[in-house]
mmCIF file as gemmi writes it, N, C-alpha and C atoms, coordinates in Angstrom:
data_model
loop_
_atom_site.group_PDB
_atom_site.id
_atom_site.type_symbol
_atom_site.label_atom_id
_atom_site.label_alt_id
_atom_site.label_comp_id
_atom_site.label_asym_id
_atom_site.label_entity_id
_atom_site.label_seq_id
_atom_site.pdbx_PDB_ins_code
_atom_site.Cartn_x
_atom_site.Cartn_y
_atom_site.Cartn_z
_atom_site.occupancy
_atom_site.B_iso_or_equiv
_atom_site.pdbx_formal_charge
_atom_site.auth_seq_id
_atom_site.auth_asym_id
_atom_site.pdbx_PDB_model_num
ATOM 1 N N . UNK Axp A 1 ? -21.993 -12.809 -32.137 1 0 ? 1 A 1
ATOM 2 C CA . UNK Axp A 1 ? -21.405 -12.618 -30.823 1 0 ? 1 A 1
ATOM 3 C C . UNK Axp A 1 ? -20.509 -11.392 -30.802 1 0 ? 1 A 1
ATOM 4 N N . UNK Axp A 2 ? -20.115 -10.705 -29.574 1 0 ? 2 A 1
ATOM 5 C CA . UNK Axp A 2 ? -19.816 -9.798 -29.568 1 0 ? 2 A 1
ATOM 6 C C . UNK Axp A 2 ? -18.43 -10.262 -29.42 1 0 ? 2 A 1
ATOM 7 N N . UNK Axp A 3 ? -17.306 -9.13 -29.693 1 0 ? 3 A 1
ATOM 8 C CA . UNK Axp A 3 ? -16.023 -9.955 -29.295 1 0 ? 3 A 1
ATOM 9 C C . UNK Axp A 3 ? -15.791 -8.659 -28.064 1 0 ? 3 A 1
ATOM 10 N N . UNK Axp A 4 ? -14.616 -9.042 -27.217 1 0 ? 4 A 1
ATOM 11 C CA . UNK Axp A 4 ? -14.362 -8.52 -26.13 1 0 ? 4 A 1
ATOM 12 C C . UNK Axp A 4 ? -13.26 -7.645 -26.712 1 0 ? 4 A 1
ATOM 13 N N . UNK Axp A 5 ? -12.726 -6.76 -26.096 1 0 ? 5 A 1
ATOM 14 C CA . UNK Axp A 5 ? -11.632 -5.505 -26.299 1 0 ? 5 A 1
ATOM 15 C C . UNK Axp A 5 ? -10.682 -6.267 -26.213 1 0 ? 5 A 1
ATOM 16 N N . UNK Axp A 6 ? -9.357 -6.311 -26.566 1 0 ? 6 A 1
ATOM 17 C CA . UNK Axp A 6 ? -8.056 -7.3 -26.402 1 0 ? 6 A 1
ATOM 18 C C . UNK Axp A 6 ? -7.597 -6.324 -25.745 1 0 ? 6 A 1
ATOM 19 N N . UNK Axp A 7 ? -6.601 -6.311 -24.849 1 0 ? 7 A 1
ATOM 20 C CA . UNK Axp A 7 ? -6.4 -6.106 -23.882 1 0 ? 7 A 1
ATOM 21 C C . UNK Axp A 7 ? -4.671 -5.687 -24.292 1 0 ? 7 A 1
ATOM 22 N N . UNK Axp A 8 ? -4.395 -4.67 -24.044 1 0 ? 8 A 1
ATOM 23 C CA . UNK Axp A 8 ? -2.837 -4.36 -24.774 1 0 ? 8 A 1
ATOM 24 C C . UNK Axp A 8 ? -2.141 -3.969 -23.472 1 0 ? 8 A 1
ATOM 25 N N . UNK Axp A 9 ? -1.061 -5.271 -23.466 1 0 ? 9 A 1
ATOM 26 C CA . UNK Axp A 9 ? -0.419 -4.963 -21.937 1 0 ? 9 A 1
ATOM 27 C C . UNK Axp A 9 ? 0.838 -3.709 -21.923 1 0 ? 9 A 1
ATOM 28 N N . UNK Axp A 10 ? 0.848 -3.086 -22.501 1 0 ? 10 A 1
ATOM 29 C CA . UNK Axp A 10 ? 1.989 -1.768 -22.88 1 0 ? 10 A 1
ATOM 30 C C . UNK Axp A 10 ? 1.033 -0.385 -22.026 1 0 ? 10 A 1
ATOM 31 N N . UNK Axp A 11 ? -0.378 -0.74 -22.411 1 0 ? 11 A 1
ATOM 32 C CA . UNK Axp A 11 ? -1.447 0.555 -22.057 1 0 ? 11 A 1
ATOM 33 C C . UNK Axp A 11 ? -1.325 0.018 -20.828 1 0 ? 11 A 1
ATOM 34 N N . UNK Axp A 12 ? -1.863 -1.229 -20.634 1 0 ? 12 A 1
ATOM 35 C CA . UNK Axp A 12 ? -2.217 -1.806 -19.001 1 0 ? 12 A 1
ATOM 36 C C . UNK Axp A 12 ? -0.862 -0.706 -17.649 1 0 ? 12 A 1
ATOM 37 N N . UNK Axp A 13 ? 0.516 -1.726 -18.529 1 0 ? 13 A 1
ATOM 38 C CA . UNK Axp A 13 ? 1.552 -1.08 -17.418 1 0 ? 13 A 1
ATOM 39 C C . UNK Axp A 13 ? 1.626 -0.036 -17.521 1 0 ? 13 A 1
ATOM 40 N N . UNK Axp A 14 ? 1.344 1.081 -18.723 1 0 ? 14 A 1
ATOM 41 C CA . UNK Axp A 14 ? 1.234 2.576 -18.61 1 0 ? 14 A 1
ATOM 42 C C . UNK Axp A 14 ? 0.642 3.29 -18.244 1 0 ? 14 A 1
ATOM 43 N N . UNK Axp A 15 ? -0.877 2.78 -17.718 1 0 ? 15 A 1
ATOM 44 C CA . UNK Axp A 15 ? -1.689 3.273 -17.138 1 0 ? 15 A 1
ATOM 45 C C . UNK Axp A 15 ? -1.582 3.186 -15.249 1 0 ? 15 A 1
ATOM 46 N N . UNK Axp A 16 ? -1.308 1.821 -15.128 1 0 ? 16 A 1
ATOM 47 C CA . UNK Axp A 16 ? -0.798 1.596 -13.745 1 0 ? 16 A 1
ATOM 48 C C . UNK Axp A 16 ? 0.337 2.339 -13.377 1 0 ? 16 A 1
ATOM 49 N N . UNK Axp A 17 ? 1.736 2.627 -14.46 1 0 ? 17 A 1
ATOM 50 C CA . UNK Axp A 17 ? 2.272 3.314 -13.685 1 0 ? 17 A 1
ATOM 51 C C . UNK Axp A 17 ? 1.669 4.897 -13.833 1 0 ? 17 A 1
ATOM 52 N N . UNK Axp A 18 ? 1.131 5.369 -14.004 1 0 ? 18 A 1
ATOM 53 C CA . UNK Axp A 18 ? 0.661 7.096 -13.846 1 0 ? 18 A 1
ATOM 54 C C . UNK Axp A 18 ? -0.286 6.701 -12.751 1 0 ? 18 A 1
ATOM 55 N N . UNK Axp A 19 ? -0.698 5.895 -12.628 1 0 ? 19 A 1
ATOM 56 C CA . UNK Axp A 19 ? -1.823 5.829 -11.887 1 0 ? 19 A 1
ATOM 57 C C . UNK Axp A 19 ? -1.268 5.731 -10.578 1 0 ? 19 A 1
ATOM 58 N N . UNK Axp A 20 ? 0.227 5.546 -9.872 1 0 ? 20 A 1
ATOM 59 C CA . UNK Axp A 20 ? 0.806 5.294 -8.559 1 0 ? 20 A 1
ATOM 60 C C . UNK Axp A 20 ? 2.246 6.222 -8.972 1 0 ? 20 A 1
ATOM 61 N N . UNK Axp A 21 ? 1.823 7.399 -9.914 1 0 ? 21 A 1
ATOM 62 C CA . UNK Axp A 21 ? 3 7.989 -10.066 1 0 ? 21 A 1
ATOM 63 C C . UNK Axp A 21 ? 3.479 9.223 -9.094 1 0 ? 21 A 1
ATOM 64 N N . UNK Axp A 22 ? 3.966 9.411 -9.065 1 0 ? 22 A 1
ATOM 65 C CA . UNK Axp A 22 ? 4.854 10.992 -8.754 1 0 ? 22 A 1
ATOM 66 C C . UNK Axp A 22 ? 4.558 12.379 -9.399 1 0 ? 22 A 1
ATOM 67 N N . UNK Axp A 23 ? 4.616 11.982 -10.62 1 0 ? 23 A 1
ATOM 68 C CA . UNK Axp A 23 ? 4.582 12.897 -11.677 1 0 ? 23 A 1
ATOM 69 C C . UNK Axp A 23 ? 3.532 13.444 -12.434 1 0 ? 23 A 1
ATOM 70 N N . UNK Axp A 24 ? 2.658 12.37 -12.633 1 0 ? 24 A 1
ATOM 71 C CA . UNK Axp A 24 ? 1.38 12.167 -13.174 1 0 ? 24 A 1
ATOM 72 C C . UNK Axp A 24 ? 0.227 12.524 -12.755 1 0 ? 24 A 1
ATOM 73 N N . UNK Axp A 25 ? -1.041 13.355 -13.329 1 0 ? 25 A 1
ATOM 74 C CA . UNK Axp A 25 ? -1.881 13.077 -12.867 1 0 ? 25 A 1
ATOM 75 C C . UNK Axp A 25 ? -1.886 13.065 -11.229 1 0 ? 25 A 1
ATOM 76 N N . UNK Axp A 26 ? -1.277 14.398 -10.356 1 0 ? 26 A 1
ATOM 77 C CA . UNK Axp A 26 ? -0.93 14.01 -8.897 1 0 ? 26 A 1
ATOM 78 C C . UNK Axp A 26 ? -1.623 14.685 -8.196 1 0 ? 26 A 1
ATOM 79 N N . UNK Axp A 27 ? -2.905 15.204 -8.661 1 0 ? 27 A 1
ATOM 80 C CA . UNK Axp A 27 ? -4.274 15.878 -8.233 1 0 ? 27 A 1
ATOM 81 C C . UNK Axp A 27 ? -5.281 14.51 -7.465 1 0 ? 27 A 1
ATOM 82 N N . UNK Axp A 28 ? -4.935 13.542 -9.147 1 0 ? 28 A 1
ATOM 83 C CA . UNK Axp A 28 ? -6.197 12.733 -9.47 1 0 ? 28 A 1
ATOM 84 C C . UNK Axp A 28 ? -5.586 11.021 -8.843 1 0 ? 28 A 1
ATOM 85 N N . UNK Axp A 29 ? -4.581 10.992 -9.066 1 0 ? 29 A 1
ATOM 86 C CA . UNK Axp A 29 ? -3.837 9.721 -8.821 1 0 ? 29 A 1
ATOM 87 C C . UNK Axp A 29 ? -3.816 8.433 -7.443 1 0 ? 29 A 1
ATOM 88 N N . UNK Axp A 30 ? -3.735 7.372 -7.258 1 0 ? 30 A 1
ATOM 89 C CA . UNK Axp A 30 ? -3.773 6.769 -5.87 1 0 ? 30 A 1
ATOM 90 C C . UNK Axp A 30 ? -2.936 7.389 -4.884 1 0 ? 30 A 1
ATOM 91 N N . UNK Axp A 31 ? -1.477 7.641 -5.376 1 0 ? 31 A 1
ATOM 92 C CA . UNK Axp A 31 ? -0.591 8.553 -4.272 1 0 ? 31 A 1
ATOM 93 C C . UNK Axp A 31 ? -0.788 9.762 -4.128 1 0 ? 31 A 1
ATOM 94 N N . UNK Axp A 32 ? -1.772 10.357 -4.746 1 0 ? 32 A 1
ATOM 95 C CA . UNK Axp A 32 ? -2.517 11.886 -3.89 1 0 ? 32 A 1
ATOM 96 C C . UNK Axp A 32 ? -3.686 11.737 -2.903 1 0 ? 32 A 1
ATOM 97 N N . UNK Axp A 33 ? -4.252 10.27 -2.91 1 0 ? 33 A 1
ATOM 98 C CA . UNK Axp A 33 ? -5.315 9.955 -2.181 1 0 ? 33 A 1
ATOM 99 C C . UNK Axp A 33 ? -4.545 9.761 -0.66 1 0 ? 33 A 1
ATOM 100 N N . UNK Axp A 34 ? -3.883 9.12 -0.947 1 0 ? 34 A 1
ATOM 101 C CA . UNK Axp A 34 ? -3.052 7.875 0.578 1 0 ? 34 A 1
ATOM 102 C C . UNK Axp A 34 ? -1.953 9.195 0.888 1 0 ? 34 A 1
ATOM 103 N N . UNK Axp A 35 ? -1.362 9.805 0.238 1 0 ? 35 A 1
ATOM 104 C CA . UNK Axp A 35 ? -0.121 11.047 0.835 1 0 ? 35 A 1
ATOM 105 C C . UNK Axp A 35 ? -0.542 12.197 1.168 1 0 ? 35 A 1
ATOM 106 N N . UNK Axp A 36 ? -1.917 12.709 1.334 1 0 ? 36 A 1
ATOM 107 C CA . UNK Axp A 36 ? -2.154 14.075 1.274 1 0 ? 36 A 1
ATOM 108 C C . UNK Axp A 36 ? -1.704 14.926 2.275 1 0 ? 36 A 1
ATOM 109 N N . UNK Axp A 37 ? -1.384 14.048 3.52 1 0 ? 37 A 1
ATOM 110 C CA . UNK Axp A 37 ? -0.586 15.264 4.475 1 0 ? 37 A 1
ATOM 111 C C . UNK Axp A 37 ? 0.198 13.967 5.622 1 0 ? 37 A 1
ATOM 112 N N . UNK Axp A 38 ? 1.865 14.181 5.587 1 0 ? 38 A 1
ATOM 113 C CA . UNK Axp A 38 ? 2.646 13.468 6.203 1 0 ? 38 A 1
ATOM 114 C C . UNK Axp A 38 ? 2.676 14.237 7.426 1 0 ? 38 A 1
ATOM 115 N N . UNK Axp A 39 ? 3.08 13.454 8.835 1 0 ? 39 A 1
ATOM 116 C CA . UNK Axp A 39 ? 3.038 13.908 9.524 1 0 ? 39 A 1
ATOM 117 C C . UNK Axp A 39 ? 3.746 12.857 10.948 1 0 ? 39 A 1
ATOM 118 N N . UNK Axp A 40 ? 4.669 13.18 11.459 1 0 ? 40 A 1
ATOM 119 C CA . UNK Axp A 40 ? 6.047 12.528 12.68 1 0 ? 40 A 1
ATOM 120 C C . UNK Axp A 40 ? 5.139 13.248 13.591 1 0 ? 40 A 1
ATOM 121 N N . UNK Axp A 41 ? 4.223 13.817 13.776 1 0 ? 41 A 1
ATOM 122 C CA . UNK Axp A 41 ? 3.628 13.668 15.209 1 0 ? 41 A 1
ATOM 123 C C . UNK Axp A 41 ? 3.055 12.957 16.563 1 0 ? 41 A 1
ATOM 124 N N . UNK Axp A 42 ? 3.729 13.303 17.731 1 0 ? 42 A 1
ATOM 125 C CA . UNK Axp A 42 ? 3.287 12.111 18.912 1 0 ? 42 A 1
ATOM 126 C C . UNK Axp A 42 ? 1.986 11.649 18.424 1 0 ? 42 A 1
ATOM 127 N N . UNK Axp A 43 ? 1.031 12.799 18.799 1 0 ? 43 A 1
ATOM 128 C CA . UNK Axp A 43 ? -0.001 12.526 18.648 1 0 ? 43 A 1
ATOM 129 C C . UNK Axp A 43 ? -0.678 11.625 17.498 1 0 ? 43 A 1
ATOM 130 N N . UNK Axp A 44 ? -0.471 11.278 16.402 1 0 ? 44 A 1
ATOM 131 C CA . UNK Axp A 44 ? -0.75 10.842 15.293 1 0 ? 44 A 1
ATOM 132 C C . UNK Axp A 44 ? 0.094 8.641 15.357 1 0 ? 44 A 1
ATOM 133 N N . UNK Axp A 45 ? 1.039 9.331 16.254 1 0 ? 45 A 1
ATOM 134 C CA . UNK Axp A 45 ? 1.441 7.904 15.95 1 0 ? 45 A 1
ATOM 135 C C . UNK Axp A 45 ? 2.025 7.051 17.603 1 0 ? 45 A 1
ATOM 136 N N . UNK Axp A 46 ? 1.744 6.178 17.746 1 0 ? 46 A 1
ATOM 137 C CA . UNK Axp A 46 ? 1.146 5.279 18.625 1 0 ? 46 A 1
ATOM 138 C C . UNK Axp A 46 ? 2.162 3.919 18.145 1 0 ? 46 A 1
ATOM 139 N N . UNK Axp A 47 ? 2.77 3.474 19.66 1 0 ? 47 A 1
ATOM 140 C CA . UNK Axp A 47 ? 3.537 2.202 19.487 1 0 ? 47 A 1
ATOM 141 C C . UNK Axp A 47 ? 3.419 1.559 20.706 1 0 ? 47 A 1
ATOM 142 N N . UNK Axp A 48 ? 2.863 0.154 20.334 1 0 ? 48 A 1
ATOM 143 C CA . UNK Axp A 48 ? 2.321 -0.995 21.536 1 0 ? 48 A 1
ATOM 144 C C . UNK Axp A 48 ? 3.684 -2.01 21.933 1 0 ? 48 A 1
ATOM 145 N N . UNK Axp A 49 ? 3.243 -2.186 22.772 1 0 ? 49 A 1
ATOM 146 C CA . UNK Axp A 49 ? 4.431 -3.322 23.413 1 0 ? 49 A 1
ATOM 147 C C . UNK Axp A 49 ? 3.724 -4.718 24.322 1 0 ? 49 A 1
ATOM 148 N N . UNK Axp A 50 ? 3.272 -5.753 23.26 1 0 ? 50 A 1
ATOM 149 C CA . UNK Axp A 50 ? 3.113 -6.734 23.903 1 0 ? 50 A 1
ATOM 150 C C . UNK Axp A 50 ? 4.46 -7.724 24.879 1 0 ? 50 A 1
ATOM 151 N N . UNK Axp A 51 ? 4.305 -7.77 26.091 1 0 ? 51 A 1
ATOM 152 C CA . UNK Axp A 51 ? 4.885 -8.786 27.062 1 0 ? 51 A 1
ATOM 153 C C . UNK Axp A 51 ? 4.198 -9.992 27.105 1 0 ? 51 A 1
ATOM 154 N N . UNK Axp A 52 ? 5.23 -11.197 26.76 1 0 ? 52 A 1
ATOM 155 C CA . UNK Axp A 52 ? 4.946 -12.518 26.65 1 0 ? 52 A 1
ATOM 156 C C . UNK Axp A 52 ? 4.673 -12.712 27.985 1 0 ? 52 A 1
ATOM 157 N N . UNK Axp A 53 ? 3.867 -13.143 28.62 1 0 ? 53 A 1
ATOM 158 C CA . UNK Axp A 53 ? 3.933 -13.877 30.393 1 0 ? 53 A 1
ATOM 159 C C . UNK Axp A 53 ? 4.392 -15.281 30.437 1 0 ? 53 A 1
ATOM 160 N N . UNK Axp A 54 ? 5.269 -14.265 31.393 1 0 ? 54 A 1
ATOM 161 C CA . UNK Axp A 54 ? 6.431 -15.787 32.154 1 0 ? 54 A 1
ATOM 162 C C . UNK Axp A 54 ? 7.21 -16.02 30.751 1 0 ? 54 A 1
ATOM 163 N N . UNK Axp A 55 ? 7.8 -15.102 29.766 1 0 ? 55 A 1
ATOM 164 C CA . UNK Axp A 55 ? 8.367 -15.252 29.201 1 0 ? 55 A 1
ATOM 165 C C . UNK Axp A 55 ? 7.618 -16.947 28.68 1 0 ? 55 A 1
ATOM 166 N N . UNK Axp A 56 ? 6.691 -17.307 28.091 1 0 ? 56 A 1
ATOM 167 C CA . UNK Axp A 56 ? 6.087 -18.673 27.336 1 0 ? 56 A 1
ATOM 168 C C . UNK Axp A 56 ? 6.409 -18.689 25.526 1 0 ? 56 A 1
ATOM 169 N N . UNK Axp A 57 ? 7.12 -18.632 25.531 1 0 ? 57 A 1
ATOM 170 C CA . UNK Axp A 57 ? 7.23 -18.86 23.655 1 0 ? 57 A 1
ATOM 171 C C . UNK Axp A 57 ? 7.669 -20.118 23.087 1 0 ? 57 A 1
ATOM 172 N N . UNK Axp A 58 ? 6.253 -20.147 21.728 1 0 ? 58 A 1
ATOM 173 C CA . UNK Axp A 58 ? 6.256 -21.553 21.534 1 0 ? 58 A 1
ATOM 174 C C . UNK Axp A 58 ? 7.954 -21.382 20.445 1 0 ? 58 A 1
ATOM 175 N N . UNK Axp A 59 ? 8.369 -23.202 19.993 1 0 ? 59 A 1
ATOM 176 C CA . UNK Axp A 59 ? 9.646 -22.873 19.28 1 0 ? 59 A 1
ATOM 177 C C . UNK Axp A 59 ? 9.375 -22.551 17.784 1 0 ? 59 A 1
ATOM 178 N N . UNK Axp A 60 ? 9.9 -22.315 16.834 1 0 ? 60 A 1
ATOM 179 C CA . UNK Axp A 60 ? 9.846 -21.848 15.678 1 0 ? 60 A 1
ATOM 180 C C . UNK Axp A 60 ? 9.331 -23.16 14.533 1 0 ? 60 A 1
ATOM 181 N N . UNK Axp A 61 ? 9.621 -24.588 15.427 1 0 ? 61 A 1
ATOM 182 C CA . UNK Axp A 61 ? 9.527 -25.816 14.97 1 0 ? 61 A 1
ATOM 183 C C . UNK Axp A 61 ? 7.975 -25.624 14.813 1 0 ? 61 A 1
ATOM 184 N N . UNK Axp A 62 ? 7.619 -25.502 16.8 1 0 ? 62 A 1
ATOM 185 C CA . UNK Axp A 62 ? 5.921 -25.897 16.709 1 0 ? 62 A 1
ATOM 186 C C . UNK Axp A 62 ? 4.987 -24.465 15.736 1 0 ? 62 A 1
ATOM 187 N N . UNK Axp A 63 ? 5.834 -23.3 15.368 1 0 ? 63 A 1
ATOM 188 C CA . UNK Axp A 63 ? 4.863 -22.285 14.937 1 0 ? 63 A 1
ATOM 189 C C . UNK Axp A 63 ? 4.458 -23.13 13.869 1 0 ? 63 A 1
């Protein structure tokens, strides 16, 4: 039987953190994927406003 790789949790958390780092790898990394261009523009950002009718809200008991 084959045995499986053991699993060394020191690499695990060292790899996860470069992998969501700042510093690291910030070409290749998850936070160069999701940050590549920030941006406070109207256009880009959008805010809704639901109105309850007749003011109806259930109590915090029945949620």
């Amino acid at each position: 039987m084959a045995s499986y790789p053991r699993v060394k949790r020191q690499i695990t958390v060292e790899r996860c953190e470069k992998f969501i780092s700042e510093n690291f790898f910030t070409d290749l990394n998850l936070r160069s994927s999701l940050y590549r261009k920030c941006t406070d523009s109207e256009k880009y950002i959008q805010l809704s406003v639901y109105k309850v009718p007749d003011l109806k809200r259930i109590s915090f008991e029945e949620a």
